[in-house]
TORPATI-425756 format. One line per 5 residues: number of its first residue (from 1); for each residue x, y, z of C-alpha. Coordinates in pm, whole numbers, plus 50000, padded with zeros to 5 digits. Layout:
NUM) X/Y/Z | ... $
//
This chain:
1) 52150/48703/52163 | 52095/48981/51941 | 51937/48921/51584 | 52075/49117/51332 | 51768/49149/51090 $
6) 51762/49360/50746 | 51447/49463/50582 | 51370/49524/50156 | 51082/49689/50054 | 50950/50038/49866 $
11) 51074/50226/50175 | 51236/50585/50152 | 51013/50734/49868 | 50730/50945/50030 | 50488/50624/50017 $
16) 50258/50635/50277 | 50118/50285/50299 | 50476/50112/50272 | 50639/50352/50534 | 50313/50288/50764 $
21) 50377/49906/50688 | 50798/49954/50783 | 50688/50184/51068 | 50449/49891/51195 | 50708/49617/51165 $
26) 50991/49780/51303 | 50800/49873/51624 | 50748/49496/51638 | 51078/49392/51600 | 51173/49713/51834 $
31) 51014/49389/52107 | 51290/49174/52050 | 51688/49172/52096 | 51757/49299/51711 | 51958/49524/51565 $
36) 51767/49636/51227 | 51906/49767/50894 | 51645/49900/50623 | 51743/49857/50223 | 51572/50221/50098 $
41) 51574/50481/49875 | 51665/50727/50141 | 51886/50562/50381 | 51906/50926/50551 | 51551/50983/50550 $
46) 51481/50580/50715 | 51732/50606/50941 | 51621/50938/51076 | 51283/50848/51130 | 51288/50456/51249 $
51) 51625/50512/51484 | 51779/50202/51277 | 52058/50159/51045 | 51989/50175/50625 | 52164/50116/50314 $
56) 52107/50262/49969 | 51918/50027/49777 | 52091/50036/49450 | 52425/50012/49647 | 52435/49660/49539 $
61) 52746/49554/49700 | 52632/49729/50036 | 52316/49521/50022 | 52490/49176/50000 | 52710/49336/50236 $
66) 52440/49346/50534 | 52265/49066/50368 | 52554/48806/50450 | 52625/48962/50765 | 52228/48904/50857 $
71) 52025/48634/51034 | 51683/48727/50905 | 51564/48883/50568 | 51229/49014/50591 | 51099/49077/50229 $
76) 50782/49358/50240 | 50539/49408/50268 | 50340/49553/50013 | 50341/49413/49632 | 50655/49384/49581 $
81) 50654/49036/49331 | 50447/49165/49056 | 50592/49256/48675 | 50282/49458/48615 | 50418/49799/48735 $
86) 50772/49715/48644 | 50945/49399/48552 | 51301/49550/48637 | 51150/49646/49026 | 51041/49251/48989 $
91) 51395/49105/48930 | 51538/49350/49189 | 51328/49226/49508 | 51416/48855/49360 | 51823/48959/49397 $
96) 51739/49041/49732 | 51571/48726/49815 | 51823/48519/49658 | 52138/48665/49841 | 51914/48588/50141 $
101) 51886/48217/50024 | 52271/48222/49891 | 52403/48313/50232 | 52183/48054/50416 | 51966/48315/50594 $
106) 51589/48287/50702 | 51407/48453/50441 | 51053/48562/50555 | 50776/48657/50280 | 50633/48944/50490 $
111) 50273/49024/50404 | 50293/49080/50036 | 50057/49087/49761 | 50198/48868/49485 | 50155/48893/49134 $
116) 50063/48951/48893 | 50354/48819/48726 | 50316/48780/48382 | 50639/48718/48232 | 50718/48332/48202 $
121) 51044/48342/48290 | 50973/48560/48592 | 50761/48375/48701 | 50981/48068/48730 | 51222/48254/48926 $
126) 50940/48349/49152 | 50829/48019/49240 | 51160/47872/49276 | 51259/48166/49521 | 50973/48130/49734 $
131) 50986/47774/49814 | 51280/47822/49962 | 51231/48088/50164 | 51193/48012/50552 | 50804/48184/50614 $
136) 50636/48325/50284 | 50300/48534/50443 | 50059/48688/50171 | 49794/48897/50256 | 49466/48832/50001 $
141) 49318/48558/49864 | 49405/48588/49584 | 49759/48592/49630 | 49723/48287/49831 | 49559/48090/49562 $
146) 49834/48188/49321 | 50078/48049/49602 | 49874/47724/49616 | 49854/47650/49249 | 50260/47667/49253 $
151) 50269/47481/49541 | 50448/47704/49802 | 50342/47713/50143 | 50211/48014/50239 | 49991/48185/50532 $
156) 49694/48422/50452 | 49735/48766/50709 | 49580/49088/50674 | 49771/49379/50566 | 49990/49497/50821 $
161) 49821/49881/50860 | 49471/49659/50931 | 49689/49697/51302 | 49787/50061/51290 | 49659/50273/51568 $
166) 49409/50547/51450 | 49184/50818/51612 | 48903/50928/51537 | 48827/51330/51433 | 48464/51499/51345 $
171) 48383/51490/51011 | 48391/51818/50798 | 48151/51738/50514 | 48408/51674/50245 | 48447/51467/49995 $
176) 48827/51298/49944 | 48967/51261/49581 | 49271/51040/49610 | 49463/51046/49277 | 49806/50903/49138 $
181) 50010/50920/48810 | 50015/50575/48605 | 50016/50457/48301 | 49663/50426/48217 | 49566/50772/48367 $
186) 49397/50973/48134 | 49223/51326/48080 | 48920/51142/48019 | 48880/51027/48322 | 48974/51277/48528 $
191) 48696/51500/48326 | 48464/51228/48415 | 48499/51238/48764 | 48527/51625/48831 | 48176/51631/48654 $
196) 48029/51374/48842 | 48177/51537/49182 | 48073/51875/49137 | 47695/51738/49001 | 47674/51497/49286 $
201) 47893/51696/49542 | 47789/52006/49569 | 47725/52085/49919 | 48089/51956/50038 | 48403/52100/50062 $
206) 48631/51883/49779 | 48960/51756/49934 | 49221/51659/49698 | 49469/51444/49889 | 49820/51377/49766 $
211) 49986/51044/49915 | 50314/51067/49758 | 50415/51416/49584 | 50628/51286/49349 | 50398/51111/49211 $
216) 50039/51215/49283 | 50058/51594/49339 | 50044/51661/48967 | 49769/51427/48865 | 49606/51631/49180 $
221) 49624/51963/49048 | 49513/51876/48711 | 49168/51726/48875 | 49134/52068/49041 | 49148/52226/48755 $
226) 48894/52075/48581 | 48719/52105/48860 | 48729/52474/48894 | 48661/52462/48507 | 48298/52317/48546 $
231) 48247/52526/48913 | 48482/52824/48943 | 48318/52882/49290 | 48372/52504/49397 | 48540/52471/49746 $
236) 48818/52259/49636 | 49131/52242/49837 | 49497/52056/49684 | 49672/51846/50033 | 50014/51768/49938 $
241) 50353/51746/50164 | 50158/51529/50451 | 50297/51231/50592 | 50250/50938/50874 | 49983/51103/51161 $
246) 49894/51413/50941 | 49805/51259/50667 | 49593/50983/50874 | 49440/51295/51048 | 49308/51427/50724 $
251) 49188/51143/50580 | 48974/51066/50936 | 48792/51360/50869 | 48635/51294/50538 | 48269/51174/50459 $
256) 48347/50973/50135 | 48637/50914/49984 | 48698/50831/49593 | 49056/50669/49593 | 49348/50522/49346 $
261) 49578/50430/49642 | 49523/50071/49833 | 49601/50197/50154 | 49398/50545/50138 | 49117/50288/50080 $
266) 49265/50071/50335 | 49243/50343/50615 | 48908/50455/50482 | 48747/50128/50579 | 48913/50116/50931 $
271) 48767/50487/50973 | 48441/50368/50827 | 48425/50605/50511 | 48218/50575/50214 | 48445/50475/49952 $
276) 48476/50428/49574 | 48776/50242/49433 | 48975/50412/49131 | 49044/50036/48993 | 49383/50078/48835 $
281) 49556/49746/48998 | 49427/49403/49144 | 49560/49504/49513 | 49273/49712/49474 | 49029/49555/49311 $
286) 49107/49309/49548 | 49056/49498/49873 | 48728/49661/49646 | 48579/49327/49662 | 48645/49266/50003 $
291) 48438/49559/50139 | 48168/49583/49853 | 48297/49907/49757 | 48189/50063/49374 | 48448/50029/49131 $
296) 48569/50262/48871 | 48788/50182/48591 | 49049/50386/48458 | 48880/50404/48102 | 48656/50691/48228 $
301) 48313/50559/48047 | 48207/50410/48356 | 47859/50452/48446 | 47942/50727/48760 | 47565/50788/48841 $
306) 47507/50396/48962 | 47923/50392/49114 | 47836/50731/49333 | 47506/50597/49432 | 47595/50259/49569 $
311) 47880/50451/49747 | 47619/50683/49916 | 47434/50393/50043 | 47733/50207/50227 | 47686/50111/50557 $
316) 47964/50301/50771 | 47934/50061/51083 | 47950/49765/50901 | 48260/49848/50707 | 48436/49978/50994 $
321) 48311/49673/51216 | 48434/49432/50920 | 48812/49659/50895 | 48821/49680/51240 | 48765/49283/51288 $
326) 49069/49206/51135 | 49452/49222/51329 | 49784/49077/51211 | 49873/48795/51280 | 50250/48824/51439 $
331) 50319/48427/51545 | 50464/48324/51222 | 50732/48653/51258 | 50761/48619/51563 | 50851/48271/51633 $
336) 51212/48329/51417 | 51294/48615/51734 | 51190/48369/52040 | 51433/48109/51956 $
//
């Protein structure tokens, strides 16, 4: 009997890490009898590209719509249940969830990062939601330990990409400089880190890599400017407008990689790169702390000198051999589609 299964997330906006993550999970599904409908941004641009149904995700009555027609809401993955970013984004993936309670369906946590959440009231609503969902699945420890301390069952997983296929491409002696827009991005620390590249960096080609265009390609060209102010004959090159296997492709070929973005750092492990973590959220501080990686703050008075030396002396083997240790674990997904 077919499952008719609808899926909420940050998909249909450019981001590479949570279309990798839908991408991932569909193909899984894709093994079952299902018949799947994606909540995004871009129902066009989903649709197109998975060969499944979408809805726009501010077309609130359309939402409940397929909700209460469903059999399985599957919320993520990615951090969707934190106020830290935005408290509005917060209260919207909690709607979701509760229609999904409201009309009796199984809701499934699917590999999320949860919290911060910092408002009280929040989270209240947060707790309540997720003890009533069917399967709640986070994917760091720290996230888990929040779970635990509200007493929610939940199930520690990697993150989902941890089982993306990758190949492997020569390296091109470059450095990668992975930059987004936030709040806390500032001049100062952009200055900051073009010195320190162009001091330490010299010899390799600088690759700036934008993730998502809308958001990162401007933060990107400003760091190549100042770049080019302090080295006007620095081989500096601005990637923008890549997506899925492209944008993988590029990143394989870097030797280090300086990164804002928790899944540029994510696939810099698997591929074994030396890596620095722009520390701007606790996803990745988090996923920093996993792999021993130098972290930078987003104040820009870091001491650069001791962050870009430990990340010269990484081991690449043992990162990738830790990264590539890890696979998701399906069962508890699984198990709601072999009924």
């Amino acid at each position: 009997m077919t499952k008719k299964v609808v899926i909420s997330g940050y998909y249909g906006y450019g981001n590479f890490g949570d279309e990798a993550i839908l991408y991932t999970l569909i193909q899984k599904l894709k093994d079952f009898d299902t018949d799947i409908t994606v909540i995004s941004g871009n129902p066009r641009f989903t649709s197109l590209n998975y060969y499944v149904k979408a809805v726009k995700n501010f077309s609130f009555s359309k939402v409940a719509g397929v909700i209460k027609q469903a059999d399985v809401l599957i919320s993520g993955g990615g951090s969707l249940l934190q106020d830290v970013t935005s408290l509005k984004s917060l209260l919207y993936y909690l709607w979701v969830i509760w229609l999904g309670i409201k009309y009796k369906k199984e809701v499934i946590i699917f590999a999320q990062g949860i919290g911060p959440v910092n408002n009280p009231i929040a989270a209240f609503l947060t707790r309540q939601l997720l003890k009533r969902c069917a399967y709640v699945s986070v994917r760091d420890e720290k996230s888990l330990q929040l779970l635990n301390d509200w007493n929610v069952d939940a199930k520690l997983v990697c993150d989902p990409i941890y089982s993306f296929p990758l190949s492997t491409s020569a390296n091109t002696h470059s450095i990668g400089i992975q930059l987004r827009d936030f709040k806390t991005m500032n001049d100062k620390l952009l200055k900051s880190l073009a010195a320190q590249v162009v001091k330490d960096f010299s010899d390799l080609k600088i690759v700036v890599i934008s993730f998502q265009d809308a958001v990162d390609l401007e933060i990107c060209n400003k760091f190549a400017q100042y770049v080019r102010a302090i080295n006007h004959n620095a081989d500096i090159e601005v990637v923008s407008g890549l997506t899925g296997k492209s944008l993988v492709a590029k990143i394989s070929t870097l030797d280090y990689l300086i990164a804002m973005r928790f899944h540029a750092l994510l696939l810099a492990v698997k591929f074994g790169i030396k890596s620095a973590a722009v520390n701007y959220d606790v996803k990745v501080e988090k996923l920093a702390d996993e792999f021993n990686l130098p972290k930078i703050s987003m104040t820009g008075d870091d001491d650069l000198d001791k962050a870009f030396n430990c990340m010269r002396y990484e081991s690449s083997s043992e990162i990738r051999l830790k990264a590539n240790s890890k696979t998701f674990d399906w069962l508890g997904i699984t198990d709601f589609f072999e009924k």
